[in-house]
C-alpha positions as CSV (number, residue, x, y, z in Angstrom):
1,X,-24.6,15.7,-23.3
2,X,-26.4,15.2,-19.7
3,X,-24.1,11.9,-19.1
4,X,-21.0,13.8,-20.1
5,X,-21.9,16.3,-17.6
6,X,-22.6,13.9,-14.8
7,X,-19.3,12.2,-15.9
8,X,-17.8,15.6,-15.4
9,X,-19.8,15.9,-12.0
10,X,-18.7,12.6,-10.7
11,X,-14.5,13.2,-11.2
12,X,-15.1,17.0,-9.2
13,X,-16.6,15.1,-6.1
14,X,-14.9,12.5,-6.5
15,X,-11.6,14.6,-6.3
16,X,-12.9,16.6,-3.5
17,X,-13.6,13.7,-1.5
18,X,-10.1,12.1,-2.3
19,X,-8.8,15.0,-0.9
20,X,-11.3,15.4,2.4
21,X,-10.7,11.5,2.9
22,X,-7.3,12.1,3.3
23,X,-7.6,15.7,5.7
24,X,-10.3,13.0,7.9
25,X,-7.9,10.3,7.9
26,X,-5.1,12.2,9.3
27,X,-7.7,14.1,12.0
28,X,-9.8,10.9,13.2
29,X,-6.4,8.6,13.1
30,X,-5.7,8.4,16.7
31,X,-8.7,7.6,18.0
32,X,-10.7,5.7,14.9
33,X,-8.7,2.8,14.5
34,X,-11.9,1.4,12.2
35,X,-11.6,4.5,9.6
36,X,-15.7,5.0,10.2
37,X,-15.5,8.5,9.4
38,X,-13.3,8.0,6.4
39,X,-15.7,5.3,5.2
40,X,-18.6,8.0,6.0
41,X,-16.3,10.2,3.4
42,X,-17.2,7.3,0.6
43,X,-21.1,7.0,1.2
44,X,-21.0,10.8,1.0
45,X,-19.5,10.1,-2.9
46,X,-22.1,7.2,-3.5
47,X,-25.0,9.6,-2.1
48,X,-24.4,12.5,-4.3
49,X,-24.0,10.0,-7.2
50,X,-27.3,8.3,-7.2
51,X,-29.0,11.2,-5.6
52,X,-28.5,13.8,-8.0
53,X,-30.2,12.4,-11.0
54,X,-33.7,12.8,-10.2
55,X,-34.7,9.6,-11.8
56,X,-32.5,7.1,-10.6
57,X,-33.9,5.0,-7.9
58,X,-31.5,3.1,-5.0
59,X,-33.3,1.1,-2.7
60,X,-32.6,-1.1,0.5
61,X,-34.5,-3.4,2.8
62,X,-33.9,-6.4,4.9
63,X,-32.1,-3.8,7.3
64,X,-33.6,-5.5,10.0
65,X,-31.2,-8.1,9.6
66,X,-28.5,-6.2,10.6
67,X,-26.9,-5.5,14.3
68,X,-25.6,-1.8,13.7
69,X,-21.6,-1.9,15.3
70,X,-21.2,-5.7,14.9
71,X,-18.5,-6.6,12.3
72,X,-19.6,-9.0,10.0
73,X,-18.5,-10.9,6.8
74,X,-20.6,-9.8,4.3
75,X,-20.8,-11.6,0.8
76,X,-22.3,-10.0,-2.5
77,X,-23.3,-11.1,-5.5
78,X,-21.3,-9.1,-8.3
79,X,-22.3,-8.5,-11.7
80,X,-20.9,-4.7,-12.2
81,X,-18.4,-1.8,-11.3
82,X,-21.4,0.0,-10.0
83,X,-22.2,-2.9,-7.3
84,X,-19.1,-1.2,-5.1
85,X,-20.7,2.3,-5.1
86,X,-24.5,1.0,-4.8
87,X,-23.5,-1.0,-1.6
88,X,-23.0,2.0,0.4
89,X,-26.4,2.0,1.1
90,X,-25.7,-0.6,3.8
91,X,-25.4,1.0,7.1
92,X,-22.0,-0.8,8.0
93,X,-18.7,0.3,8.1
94,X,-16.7,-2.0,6.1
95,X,-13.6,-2.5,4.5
96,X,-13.6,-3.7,0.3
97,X,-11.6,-7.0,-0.4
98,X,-10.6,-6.1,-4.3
99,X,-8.0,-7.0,-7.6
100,X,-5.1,-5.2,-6.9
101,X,-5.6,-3.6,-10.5
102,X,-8.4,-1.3,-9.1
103,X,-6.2,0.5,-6.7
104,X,-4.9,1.6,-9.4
105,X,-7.6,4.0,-11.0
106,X,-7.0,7.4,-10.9
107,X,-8.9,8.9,-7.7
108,X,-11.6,5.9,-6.9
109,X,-8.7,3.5,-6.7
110,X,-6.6,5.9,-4.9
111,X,-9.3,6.5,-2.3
112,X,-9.1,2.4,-1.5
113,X,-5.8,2.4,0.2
114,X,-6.9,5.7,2.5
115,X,-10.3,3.6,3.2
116,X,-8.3,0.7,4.3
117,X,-9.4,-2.0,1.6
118,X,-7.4,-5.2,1.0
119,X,-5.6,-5.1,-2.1
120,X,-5.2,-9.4,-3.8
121,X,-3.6,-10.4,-6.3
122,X,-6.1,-12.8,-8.3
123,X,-2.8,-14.9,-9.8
124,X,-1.8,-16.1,-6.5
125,X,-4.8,-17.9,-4.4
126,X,-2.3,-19.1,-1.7
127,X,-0.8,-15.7,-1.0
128,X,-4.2,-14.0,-1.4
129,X,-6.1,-15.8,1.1
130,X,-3.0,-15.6,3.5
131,X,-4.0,-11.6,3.4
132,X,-7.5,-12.1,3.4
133,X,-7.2,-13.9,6.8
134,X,-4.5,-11.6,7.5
135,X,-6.0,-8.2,7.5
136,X,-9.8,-9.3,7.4
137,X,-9.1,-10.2,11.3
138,X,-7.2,-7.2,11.9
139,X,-10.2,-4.9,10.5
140,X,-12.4,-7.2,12.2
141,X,-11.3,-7.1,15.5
142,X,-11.2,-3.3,14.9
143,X,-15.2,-3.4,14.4
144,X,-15.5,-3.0,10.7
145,X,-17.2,-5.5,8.3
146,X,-15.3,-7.5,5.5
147,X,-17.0,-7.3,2.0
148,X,-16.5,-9.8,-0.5
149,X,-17.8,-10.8,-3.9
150,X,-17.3,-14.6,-3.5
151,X,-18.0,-15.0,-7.0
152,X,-14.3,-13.3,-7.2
153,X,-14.9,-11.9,-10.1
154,X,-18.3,-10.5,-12.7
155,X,-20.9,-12.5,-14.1
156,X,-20.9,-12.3,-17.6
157,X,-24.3,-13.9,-17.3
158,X,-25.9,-11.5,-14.0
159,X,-26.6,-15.4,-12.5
160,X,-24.5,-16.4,-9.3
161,X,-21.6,-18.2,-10.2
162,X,-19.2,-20.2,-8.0
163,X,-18.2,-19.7,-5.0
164,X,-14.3,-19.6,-4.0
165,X,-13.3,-20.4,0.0
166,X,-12.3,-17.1,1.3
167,X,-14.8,-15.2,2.6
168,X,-16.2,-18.5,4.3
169,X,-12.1,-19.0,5.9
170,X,-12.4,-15.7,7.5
171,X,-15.3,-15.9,8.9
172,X,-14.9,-19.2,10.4
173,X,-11.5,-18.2,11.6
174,X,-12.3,-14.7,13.3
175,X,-15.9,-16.3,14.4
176,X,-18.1,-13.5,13.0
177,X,-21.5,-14.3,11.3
178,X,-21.9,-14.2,7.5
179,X,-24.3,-11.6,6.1
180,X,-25.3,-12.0,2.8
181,X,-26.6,-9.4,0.8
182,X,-28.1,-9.5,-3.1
183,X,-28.6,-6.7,-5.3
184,X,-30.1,-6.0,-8.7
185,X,-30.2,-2.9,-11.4
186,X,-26.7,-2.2,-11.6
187,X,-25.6,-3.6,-15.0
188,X,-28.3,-1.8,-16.4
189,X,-27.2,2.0,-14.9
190,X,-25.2,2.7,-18.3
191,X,-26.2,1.6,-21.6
192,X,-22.7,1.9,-23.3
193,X,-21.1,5.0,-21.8
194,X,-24.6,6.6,-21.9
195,X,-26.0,6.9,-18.4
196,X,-29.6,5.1,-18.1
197,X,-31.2,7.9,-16.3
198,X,-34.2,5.6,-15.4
199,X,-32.4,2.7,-13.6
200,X,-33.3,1.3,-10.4
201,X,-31.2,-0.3,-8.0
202,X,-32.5,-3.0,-5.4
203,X,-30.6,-4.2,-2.8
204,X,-31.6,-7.2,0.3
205,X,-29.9,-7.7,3.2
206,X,-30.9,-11.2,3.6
207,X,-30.4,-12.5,7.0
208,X,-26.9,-13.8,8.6
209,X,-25.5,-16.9,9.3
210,X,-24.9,-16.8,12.7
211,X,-20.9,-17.7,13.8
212,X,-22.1,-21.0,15.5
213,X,-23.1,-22.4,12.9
214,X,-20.2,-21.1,10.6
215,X,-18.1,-22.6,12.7
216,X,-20.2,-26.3,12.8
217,X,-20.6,-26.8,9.1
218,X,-18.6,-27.8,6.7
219,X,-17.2,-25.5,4.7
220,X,-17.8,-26.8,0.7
221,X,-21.7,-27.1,2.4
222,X,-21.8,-23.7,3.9
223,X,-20.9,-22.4,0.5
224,X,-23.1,-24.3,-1.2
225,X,-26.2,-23.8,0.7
226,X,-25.2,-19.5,1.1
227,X,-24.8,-19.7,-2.7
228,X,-28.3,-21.6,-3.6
229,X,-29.8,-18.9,-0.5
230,X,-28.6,-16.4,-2.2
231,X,-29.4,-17.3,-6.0
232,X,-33.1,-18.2,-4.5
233,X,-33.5,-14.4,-3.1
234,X,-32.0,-12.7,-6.0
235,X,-34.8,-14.2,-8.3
236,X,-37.2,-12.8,-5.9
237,X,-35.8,-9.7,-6.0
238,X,-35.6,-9.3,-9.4
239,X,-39.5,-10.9,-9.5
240,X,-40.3,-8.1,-7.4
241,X,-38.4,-5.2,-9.3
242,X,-40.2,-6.3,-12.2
243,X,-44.0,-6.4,-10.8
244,X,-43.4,-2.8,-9.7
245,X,-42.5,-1.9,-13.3
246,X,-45.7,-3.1,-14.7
């Protein structure tokens, strides 16, 4: 009955902030060519989500790592739905790359194009990374961040899988650093469609790769060694999570 209710919850704010999203978009236009306050509309939905249940932990460090009002790349790993929401925690304003498909769910996806996200189709990697490089630059050089699961898709496994080129393109080609961020807990927030009222969500900001030395090494090595950086922190992470349970 409670997750029903927070189901219920989650589609009224959710349609209230589809609507305010839009009234901000149209007021800040003009003069916020970045859409910071409409992104601010979408950590206002993510707040209210994981800060209503009184059990359900998010939490954040490495923010240290980040320069606030510097545009970055920023890679994830990905292993749910709920990564999107739990990574408005991160104090950036930034722009989703995503499937085209999700645009397409009713209220979240149609808050993506108002938010200025990158729609891709997955079937066509030529055409997709021509957008990615496209409109990642343009947001870019507007001051938001680019976020990108690399992966490009789930784990099935909650491991790091591959890496695809695109994230790693743009930011050698705009000449931003790459800020790579790991997170834990989120495949574990539902157990079916029941909500797991105890979850906790942890989330690193682990420190960037500066655009120097994006632009120095070679890109199939850059991948490689963010990938194994990453895979390395996550198990810490998700050592850590654990101890505290204990």
């Amino acid at each position: 009955m409670l997750s029903i209710l927070y189901y219920l919850f989650t589609l009224l704010q959710v349609s209230f902030w589809f609507v305010m999203s839009i009234i901000v978009l149209i007021i800040t236009y003009p003069f916020d060519k970045s859409r910071r306050w409409v992104h601010e509309c979408s950590r206002c939905i993510c707040i209210t989500l994981f800060g209503v249940p009184p059990f359900i932990r998010r939490t954040i460090d490495g923010l240290e790592n980040i320069e606030k009002d510097k545009p970055y790349v920023m890679v994830m790993n990905h292993q749910s739905g709920i990564d999107i929401f739990a990574a408005y925690k991160i104090p950036l304003n930034f722009r989703w790359v995503s499937k085209r498909e999700v645009f397409k769910v009713p209220f979240v996806g149609w808050l993506l194009p108002i938010h200025g996200d990158i729609p891709i189709e997955r079937g066509n990697a030529t055409e997709a990374m021509a957008k990615v490089l496209r409109e990642g630059k343009m947001w870019l050089k507007r001051g938001a961040t680019i976020a990108i699961f690399p992966e490009g898709t789930r784990s099935k496994t909650g491991e790091i899988g591959r890496f695809k080129a695109g994230a790693f393109n743009l930011a050698a080609e705009a000449g931003v650093d790459i800020l790579p961020v790991v997170m834990t807990g989120t495949n574990k927030m539902f157990n079916g469609w029941k909500v797991n009222w105890r979850s906790r969500v942890a989330i690193r900001v682990m420190p960037a790769i500066k655009a120097e030395t994006v632009a120095a090494t070679d890109r199939k090595e850059l991948m490689l060694q963010v990938r194994e950086s990453m895979v390395e922190e996550l198990a810490k992470l998700r050592a850590e999570v654990a101890a505290e349970k204990k």
